[in-house]
C-alpha positions in Angstrom: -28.4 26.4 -27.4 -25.7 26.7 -29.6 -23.6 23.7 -31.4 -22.0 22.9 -34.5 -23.9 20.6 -36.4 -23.0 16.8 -36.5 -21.5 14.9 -39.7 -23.7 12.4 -40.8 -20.8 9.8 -41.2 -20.0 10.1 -38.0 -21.5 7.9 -35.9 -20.8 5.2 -33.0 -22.7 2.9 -34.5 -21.3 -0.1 -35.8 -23.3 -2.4 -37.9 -26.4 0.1 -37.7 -26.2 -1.1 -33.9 -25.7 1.8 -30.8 -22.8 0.1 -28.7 -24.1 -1.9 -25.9 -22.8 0.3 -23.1 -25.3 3.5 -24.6 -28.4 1.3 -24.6 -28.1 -0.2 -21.3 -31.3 0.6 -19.3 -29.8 2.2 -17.0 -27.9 4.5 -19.2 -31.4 5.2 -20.5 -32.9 6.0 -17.7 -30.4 8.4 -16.9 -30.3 10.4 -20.2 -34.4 10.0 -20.3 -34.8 11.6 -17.1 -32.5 14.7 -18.4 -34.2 15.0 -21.9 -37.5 14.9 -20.1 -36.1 17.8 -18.4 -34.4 19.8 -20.8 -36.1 18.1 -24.5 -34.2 16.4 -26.8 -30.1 16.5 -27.4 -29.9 18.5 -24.1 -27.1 15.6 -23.0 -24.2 13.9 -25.1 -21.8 11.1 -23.9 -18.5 12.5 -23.5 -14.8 12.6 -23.4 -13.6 8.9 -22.5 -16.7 6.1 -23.1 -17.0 8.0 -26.9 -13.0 8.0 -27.5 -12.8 4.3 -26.3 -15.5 2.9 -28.3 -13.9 5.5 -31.9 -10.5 3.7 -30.9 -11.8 0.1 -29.7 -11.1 0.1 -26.3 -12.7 -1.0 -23.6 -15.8 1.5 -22.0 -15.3 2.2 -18.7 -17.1 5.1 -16.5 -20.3 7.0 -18.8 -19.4 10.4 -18.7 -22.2 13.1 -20.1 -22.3 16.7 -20.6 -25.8 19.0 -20.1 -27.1 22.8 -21.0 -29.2 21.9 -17.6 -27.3 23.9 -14.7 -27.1 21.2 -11.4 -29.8 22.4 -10.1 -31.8 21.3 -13.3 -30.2 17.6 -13.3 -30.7 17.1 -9.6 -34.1 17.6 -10.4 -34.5 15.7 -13.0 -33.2 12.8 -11.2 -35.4 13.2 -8.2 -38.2 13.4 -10.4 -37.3 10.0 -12.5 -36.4 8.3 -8.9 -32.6 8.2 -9.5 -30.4 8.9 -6.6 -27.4 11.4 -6.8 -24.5 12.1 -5.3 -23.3 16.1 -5.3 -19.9 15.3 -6.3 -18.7 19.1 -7.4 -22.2 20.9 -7.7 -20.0 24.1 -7.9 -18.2 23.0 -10.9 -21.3 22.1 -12.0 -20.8 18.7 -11.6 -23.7 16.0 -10.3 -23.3 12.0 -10.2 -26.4 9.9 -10.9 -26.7 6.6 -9.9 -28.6 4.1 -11.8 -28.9 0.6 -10.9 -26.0 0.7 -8.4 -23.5 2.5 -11.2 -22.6 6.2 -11.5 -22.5 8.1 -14.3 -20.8 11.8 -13.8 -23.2 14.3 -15.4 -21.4 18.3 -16.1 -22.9 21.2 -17.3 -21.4 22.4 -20.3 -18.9 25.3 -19.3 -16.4 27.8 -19.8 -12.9 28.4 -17.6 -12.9 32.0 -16.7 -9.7 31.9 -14.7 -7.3 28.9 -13.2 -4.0 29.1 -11.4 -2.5 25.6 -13.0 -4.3 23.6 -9.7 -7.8 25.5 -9.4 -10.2 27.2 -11.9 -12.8 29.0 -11.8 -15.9 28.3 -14.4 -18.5 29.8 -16.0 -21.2 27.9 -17.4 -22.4 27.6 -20.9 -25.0 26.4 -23.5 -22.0 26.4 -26.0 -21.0 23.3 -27.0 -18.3 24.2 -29.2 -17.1 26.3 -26.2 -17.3 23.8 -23.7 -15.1 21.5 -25.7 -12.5 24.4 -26.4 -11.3 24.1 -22.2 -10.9 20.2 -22.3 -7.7 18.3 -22.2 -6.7 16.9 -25.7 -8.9 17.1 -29.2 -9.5 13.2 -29.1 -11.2 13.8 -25.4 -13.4 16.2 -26.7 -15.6 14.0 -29.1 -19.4 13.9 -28.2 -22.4 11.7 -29.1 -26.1 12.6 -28.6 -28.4 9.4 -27.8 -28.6 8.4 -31.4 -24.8 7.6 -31.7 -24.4 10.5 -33.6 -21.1 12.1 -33.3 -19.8 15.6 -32.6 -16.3 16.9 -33.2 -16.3 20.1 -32.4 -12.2 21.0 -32.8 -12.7 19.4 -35.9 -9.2 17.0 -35.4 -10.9 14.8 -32.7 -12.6 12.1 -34.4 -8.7 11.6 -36.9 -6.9 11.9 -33.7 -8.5 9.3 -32.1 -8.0 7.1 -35.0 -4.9 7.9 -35.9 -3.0 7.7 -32.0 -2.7 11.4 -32.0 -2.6 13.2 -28.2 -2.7 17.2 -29.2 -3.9 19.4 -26.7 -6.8 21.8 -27.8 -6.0 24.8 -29.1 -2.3 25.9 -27.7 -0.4 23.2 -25.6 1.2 25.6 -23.5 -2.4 27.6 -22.4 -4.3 24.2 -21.7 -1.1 23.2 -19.5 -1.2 26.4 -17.7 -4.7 25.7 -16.3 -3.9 22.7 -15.1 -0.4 21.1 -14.8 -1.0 17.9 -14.0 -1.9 17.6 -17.8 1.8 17.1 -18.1 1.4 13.8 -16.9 -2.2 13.2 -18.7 -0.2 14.1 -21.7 2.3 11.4 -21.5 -1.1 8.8 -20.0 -2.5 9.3 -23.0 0.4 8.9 -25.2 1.1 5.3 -23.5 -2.6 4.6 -23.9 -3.9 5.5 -27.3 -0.6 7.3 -29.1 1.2 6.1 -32.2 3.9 7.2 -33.9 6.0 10.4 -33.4 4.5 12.3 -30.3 2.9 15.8 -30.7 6.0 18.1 -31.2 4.6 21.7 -29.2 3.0 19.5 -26.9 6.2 17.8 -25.6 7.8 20.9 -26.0 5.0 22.1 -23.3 5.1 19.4 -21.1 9.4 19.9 -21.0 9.0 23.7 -20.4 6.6 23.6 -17.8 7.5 20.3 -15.6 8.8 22.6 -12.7 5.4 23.6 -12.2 4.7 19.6 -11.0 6.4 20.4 -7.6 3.7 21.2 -5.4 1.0 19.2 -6.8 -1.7 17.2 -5.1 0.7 13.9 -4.4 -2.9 11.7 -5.1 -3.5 13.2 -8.0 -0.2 12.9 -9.1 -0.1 9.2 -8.1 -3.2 8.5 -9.8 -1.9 9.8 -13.3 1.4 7.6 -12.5 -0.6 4.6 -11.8 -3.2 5.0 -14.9 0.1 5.5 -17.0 1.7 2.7 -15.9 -1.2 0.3 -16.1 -0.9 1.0 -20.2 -0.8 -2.1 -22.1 2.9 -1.1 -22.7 4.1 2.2 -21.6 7.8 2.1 -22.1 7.4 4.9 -25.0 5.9 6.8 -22.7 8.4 6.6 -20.1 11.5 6.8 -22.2 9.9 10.4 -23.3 9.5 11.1 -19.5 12.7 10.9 -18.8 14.0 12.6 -22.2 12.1 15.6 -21.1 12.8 15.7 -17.9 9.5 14.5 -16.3 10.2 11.5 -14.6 12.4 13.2 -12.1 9.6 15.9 -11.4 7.8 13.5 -10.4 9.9 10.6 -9.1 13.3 12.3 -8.1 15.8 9.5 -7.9 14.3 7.2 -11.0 17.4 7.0 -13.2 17.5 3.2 -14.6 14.7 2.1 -16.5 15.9 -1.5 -17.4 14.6 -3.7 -14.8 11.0 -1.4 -15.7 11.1 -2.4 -19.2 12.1 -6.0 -18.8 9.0 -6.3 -16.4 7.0 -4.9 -18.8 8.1 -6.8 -21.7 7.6 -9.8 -19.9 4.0 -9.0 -19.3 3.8 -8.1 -22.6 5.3 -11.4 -24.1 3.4 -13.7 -21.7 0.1 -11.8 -22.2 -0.3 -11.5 -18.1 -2.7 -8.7 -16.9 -0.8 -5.2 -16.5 -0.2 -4.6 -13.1 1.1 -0.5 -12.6 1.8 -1.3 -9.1 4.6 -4.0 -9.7 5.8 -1.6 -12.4 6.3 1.0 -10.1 8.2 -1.0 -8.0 10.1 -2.1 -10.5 11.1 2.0 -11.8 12.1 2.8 -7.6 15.9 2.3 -6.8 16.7 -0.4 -4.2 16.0 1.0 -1.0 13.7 3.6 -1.5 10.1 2.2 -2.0 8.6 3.4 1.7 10.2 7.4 0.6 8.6 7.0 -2.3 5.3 5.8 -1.0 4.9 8.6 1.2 5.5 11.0 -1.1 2.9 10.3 -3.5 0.3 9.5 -0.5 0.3 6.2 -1.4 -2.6 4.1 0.5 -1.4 1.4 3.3 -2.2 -1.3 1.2 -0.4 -0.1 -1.9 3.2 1.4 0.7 3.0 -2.4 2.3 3.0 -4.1 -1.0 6.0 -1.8 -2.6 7.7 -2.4 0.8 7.5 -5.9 0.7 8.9 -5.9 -2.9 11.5 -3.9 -2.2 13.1 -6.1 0.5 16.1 -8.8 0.1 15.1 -10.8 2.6 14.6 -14.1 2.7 16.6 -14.1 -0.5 14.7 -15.2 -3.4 17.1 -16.7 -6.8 15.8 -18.3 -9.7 17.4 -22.0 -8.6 15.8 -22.2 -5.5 14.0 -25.8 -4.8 9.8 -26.0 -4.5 10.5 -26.7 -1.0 12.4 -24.1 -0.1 10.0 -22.0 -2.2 7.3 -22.9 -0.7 8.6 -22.4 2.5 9.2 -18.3 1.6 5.2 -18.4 0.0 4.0 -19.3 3.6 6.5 -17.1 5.5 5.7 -13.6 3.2 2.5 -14.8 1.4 2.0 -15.5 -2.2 1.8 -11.5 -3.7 4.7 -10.5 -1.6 6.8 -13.7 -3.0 5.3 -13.5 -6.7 6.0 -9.7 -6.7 9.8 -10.6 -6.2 10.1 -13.4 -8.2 8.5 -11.4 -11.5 11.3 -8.2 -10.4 14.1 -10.6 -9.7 12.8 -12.3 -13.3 13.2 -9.0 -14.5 16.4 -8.1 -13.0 18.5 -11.3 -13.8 20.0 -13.2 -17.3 17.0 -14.2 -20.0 18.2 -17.4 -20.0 17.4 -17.9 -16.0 13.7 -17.2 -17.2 12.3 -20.6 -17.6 13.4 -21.3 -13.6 11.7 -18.0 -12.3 8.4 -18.9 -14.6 8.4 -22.6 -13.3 8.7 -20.4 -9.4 5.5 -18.5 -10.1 3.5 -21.8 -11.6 4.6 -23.5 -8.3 3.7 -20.7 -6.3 0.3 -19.8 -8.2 -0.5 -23.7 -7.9 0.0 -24.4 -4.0 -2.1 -23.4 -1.4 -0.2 -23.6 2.2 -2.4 -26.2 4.1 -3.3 -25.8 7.6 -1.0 -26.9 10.8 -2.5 -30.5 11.5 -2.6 -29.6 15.4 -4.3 -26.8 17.3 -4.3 -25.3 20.5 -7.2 -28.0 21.5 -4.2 -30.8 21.0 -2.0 -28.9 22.9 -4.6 -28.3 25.7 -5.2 -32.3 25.2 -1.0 -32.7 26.1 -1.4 -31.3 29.6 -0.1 -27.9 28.5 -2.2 -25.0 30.8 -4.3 -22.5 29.2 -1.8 -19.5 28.4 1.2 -17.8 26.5 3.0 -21.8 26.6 0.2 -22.9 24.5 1.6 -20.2 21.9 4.7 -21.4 22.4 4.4 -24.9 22.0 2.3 -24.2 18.5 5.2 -22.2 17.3 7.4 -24.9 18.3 5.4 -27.3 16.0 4.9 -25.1 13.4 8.5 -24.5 12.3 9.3 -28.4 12.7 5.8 -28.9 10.7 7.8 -26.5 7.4 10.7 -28.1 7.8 9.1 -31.1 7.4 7.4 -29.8 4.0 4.2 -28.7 5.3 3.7 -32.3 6.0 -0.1 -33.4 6.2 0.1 -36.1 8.8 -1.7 -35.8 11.8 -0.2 -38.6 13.9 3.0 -37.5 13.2 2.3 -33.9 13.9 0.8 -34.8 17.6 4.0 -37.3 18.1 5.8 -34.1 17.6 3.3 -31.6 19.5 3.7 -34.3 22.4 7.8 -33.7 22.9 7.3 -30.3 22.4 5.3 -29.9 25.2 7.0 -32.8 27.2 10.4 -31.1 26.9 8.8 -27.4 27.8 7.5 -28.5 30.9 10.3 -30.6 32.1 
């Protein structure tokens, strides 16, 4: 097994503590069950859950890397009573699943060829070589299960640090093999960069956007979504469209100021990120549903830029709480909160106070239920069928113009001519 040797000041732990995510017992069971198999520092944590924790992000997914081919780790597994999933056994991938969570397990490994969407691999017990065919030098820091650190490109562990994004080894070679990295570049820029970007590898990501056409539309998606959902991206996006990106990948994107206003308002008000809304907010009037298809979008997520998109029933900043909460129980709270923060977004700073004080109203009132049902209408004489329908709907739209009003007696008064004057 070959590998450089660690540096003794580099470690992940902080305080002479392992971070908490590493000694979780089911992380350990996982790594015991490999090095049980394959003896000790056969697996190190890599690429994201080591960069976050350098950086001081949150962890999210536990990501290892093995000498054991698949074969080895399924074993393993099976042999410590872990379940796995084979989730790219030829790429010598293998998921294990510890206590309801996955962690994606590799073997180390080599590209031997790639076409900018495929490659094909060759596996290793070269650590240094493994990390030469990753993404960017900060993704390719390991740690062993003592929370020392490996930095194998030797710039991963300062990168990290210091908000660098470079690509290992030549920009323009690691975005041959795969060219979605063009928009991982420009992810990782809005997530962990500072200052001035990487020179050679925006001059990469400029030179070689053409090559986006034709890409997996979910994959693509995904990257757009996990860029957008940066604490505050608009660097990122400004660079985008500098280089000629953003139209790669979303022809028609040309204004960016109701994007940035959005996101400076999340910013300033300290609100969870939300990279759908964003999106919504980057697509020109009109074309949300075009848009959704093209990127593959799921139902849920099409529906919701849809909604958001529309004009209708008009939304303004100086609309009264009852006729706003008339349009939150006609389109639903996200639909109706998604245009108020892009209408927010689009209009005058000083209409801001009105379109916050329509999101506290809407956040703050839950639509109450009709006071009569079909068993009151039933009770009026009205026969079993589509009339009984009717007559609800009837009572319904009196019942919001009435402000949602919650008295009964009042509401069967009502349900009563209703149904008197439908059958006469």
């Amino acid at each position: 097994m070959k590998s450089a040797s660690p540096d003794q000041t580099k470690t992940l732990r902080q305080g002479g503590k392992l971070p908490a995510w590493m000694t979780h017992a089911r992380t350990v069971a996982v790594t015991s069950a490999l090095e049980a198999k394959g003896g000790a520092g056969c697996v190190r944590f890599v690429g994201g859950c080591v960069r976050d924790t350098v950086t001081g992000h949150p962890v999210g997914d536990v990501d290892m890397a093995t000498v054991l081919t698949s074969d080895e780790v399924i074993g393993a597994l099976e042999a410590a009573g872990l379940r796995w999933a084979p989730t790219g056994v030829g790429h010598g991938t293998v998921t294990a699943i510890a206590d309801g969570t996955p962690y994606e397990i590799t073997t180390l490994r080599r590209d031997v060829s790639t076409d900018g969407r495929n490659a094909t691999v060759a596996f290793t017990t070269d650590w240094d070589e493994d990390a030469q065919r990753r993404d960017f030098r900060l993704n390719s820091l390991y740690a062993d299960t003592a929370g020392k650190l490996y930095d194998p490109t030797g710039h991963g562990l300062s990168d990290a640090r210091d908000g660098k994004v470079v690509f290992v080894g030549e920009a323009m070679a690691r975005v041959r093999e795969d060219y979605l990295r063009i928009l991982r570049f420009f992810r990782f820029q809005a997530g962990y960069g500072k200052g001035e970007p990487d020179a050679a590898a925006v001059e990469a990501c400029r030179a070689l956007k053409g090559m986006l056409a034709g890409r997996a539309a979910e994959r693509t998606a995904k990257e757009v979504l996990k860029l957008l959902a940066a604490h505050d991206p608009r660097d990122a996006v400004r660079l985008m469209v500098k280089t000629g990106v953003l139209a790669a990948v979303l022809p028609g994107v040309t204004a960016l100021e109701r994007f940035e206003k959005l996101v400076g308002i999340e910013v300033e008000q300290l609100v969870e990120t939300d990279a759908e809304l964003r999106l919504a907010a980057l697509l020109p009037p009109g074309t949300a549903k075009a848009m959704a298809e093209r990127l593959r979008l799921s139902n849920a997520q099409r529906d919701r830029l849809v909604a958001a998109d529309t004009t209708v029933p008009r939304i303004v900043s100086w609309m009264s709480a009852r006729e706003a909460r008339r349009v939150v129980y006609g389109i639903g709270l996200r639909a109706f909160t998604d245009r108020v923060k892009l209408g927010w977004a689009a209009g005058k700073a000083s209409a801001a106070p009105q379109w916050r004080s329509l999101l506290g109203l809407a956040e703050t009132w839950s639509p109450p239920p009709l006071p009569v049902t079909g068993a009151d209408v039933a009770a009026a004489g009205v026969p079993k069928g589509p009339l009984v329908g009717e007559v609800l709907r009837e009572v319904e739209a009196w019942w919001i113009d009435q402000d949602f009003t919650d008295d009964r007696e009042q509401a069967l008064q009502r349900l009563k001519a209703v149904a008197k004057g439908m059958a006469d």
